[in-house]
C-alpha positions in Angstrom: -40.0 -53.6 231.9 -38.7 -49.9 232.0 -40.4 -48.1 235.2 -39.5 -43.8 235.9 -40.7 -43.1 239.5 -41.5 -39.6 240.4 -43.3 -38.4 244.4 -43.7 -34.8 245.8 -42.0 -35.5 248.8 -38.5 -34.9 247.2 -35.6 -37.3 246.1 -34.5 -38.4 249.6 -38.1 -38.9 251.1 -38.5 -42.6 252.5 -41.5 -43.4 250.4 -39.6 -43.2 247.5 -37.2 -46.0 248.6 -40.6 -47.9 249.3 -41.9 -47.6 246.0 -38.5 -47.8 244.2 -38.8 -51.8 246.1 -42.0 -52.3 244.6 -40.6 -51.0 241.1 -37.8 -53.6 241.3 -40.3 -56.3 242.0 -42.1 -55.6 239.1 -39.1 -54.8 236.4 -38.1 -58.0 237.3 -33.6 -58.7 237.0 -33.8 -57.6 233.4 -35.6 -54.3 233.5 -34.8 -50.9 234.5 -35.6 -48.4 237.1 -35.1 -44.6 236.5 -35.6 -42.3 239.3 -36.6 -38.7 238.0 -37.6 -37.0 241.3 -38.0 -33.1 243.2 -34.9 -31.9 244.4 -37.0 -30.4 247.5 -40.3 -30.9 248.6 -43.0 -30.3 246.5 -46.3 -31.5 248.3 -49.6 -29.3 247.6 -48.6 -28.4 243.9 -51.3 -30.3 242.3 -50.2 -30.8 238.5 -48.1 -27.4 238.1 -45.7 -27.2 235.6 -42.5 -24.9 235.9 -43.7 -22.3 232.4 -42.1 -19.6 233.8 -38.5 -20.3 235.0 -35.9 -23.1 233.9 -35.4 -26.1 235.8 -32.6 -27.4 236.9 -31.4 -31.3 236.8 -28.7 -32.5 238.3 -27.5 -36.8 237.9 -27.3 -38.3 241.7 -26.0 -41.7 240.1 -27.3 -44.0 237.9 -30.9 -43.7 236.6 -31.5 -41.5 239.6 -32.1 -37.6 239.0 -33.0 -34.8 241.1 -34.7 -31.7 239.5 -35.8 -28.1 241.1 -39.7 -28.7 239.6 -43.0 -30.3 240.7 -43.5 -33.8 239.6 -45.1 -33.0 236.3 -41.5 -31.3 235.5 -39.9 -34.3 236.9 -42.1 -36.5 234.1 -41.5 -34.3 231.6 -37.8 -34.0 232.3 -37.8 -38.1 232.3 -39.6 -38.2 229.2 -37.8 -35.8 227.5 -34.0 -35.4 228.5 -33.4 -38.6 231.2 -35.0 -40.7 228.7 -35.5 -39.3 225.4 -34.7 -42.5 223.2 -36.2 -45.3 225.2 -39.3 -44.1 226.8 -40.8 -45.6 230.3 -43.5 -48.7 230.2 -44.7 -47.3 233.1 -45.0 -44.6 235.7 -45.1 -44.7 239.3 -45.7 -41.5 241.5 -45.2 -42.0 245.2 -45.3 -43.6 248.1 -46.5 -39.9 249.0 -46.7 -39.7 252.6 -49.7 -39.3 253.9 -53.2 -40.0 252.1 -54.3 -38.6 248.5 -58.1 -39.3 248.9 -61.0 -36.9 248.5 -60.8 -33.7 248.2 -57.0 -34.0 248.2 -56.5 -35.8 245.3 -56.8 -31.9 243.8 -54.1 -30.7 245.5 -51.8 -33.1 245.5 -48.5 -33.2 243.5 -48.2 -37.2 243.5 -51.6 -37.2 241.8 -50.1 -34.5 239.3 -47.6 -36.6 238.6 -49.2 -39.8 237.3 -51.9 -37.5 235.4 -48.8 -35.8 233.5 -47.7 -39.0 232.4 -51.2 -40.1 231.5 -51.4 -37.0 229.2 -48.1 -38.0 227.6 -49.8 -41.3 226.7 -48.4 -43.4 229.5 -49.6 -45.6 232.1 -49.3 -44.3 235.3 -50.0 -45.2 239.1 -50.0 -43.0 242.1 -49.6 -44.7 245.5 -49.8 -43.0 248.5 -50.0 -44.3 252.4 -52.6 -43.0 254.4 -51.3 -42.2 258.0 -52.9 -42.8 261.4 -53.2 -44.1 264.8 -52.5 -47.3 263.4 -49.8 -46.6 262.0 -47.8 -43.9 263.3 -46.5 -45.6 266.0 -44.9 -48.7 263.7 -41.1 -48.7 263.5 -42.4 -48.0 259.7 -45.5 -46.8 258.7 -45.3 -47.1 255.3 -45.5 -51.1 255.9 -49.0 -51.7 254.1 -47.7 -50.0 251.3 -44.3 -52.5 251.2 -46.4 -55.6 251.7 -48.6 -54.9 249.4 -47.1 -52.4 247.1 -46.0 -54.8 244.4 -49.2 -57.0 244.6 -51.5 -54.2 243.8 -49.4 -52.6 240.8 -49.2 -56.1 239.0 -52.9 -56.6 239.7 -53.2 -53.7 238.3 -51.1 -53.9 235.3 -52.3 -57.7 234.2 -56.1 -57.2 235.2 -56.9 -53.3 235.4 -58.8 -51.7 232.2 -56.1 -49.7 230.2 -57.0 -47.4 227.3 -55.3 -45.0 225.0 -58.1 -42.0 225.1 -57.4 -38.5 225.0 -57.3 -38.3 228.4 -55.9 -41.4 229.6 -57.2 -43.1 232.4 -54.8 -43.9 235.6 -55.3 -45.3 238.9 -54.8 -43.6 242.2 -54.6 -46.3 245.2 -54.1 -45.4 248.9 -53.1 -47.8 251.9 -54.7 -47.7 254.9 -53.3 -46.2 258.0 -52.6 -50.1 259.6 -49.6 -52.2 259.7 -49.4 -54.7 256.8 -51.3 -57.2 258.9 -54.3 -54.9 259.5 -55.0 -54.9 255.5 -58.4 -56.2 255.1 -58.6 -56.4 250.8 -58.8 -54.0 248.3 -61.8 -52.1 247.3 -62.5 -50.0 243.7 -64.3 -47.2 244.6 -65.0 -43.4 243.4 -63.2 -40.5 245.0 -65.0 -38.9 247.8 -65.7 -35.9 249.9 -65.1 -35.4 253.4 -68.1 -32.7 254.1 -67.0 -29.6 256.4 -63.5 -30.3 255.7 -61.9 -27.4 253.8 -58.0 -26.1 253.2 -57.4 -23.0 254.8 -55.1 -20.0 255.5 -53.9 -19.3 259.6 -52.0 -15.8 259.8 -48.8 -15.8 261.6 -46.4 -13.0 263.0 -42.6 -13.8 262.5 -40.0 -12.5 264.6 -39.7 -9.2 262.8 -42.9 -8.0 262.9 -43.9 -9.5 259.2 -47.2 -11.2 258.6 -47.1 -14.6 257.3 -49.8 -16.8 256.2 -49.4 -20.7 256.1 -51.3 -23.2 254.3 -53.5 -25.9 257.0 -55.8 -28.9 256.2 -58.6 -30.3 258.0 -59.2 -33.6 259.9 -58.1 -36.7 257.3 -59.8 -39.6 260.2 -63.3 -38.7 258.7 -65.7 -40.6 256.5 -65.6 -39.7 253.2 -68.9 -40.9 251.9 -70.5 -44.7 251.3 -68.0 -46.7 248.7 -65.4 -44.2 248.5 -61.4 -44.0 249.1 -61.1 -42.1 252.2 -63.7 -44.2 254.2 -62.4 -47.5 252.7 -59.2 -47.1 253.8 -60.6 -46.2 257.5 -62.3 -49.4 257.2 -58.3 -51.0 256.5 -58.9 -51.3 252.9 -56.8 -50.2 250.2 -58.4 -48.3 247.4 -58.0 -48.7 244.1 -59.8 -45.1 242.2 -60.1 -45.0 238.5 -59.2 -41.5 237.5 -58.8 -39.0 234.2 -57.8 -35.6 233.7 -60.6 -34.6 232.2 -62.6 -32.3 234.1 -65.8 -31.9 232.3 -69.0 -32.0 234.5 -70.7 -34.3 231.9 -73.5 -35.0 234.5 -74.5 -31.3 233.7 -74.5 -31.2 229.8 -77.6 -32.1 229.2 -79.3 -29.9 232.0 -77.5 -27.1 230.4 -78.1 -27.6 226.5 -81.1 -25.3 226.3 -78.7 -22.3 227.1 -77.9 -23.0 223.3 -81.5 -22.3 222.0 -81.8 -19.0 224.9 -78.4 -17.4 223.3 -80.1 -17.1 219.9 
């Protein structure tokens, strides 16, 4: 099997090494994994593309590449220039640090990975570790995710639901902030909402006199609603979410059909 790994954390962030572990497991000694990651940090940049300016790529070794983009780039560049004659059986994106459940799933640039490669007509998995009390502390807290990392991808990949829509579907899984031995099972559940809970802006002076503004999230240790990801992996589960770029509120379509007859 031919795995590319992307993350938003940047080419030299230790959940990368985690999940390039878990690719190896699963390529097996006769398969191949390429590494086609940010050269910096790119956390927060949902699934922004670089339209306006070039980016530059640069070979750290073999099958490892470090480009100035977000991880949709990164896919791209993996798909398109890394990779161009023998394309990927499958993408990872991760082991982000830190959760991607609820509301953050939106923002985040691990999540915009695996959905670029999904629109390219890929199978694609993000994986990201949730961090906490429970974790934090550990010598390693991303050891849920490399105890279980591998088991979850091949469940994934030999029992999951796979399709070749439009808009692909791929999986987004989070580990709960435990050590490996606090894992309590797996759960499949919807992406939630953690109510009150909002991004936000705080205004800061630098040195000079110049007003700055920086980017702060809310609390991540609350309940994110009944069979969801966020409060299933509070409850030491990891959670397995179904997910597709399509963002059509089809819920709403037929509440909304008469505006059809009232435009005439």
């Amino acid at each position: 099997m031919r795995i590319l790994l992307t993350n938003d954390d940047g080419i030299n962030a230790p959940g990368l090494k985690v999940l390039e572990a878990i690719a190896a497991e699963i390529a097996g000694p006769d398969g191949e994994v390429w590494v086609v990651a940010p050269a910096f940090e790119q956390s927060g940049v949902g699934h922004a593309i670089s339209y306006t300016h070039p980016t530059m790529i640069a070979e750290l070794g073999p099958r490892r590449f470090a480009a100035e983009g977000s991880p949709a780039d990164c896919v791209m560049a993996g798909l398109y220039d890394v990779m161009p004659d023998a394309r990927p059986d499958l993408v990872l994106s991760g082991v982000n640090r830190g959760n991607n459940a609820a509301e953050n799933v939106l923002y985040s640039g691990t999540i915009g990975g695996a959905m670029e490669a999904a629109l390219q007509g890929l199978p694609a998995i993000a994986l990201s570790q949730f961090y906490g009390p429970g974790n934090l502390a550990r010598p390693d807290p991303f050891e849920a995710a490399i105890a279980h990392g591998a088991r979850v991808v091949r469940l994934l990949l030999d029992h999951g639901a796979w399709d070749e829509d439009d808009y692909r579907l791929f999986y987004n899984v989070n580990f709960p902030p435990t050590g490996a031995a606090g894992v309590r099972g797996l759960r499949v559940v919807r992406q939630g909402f953690r109510r009150g809970i909002r991004f936000a802006v705080e205004p800061h002076l630098s040195p000079s006199g110049r007003r700055f503004l920086w980017v702060r999230g809310g609390k991540q240790d609350l309940p994110s609603g009944p069979d969801t990801d966020g409060t299933a992996n509070l409850e030491g589960y990891i959670s397995v979410t179904p997910m597709r770029a399509d963002l059509t509120a089809h819920d709403a379509l037929g509440a909304l059909a008469h505006l059809e007859a009232r435009f005439r």
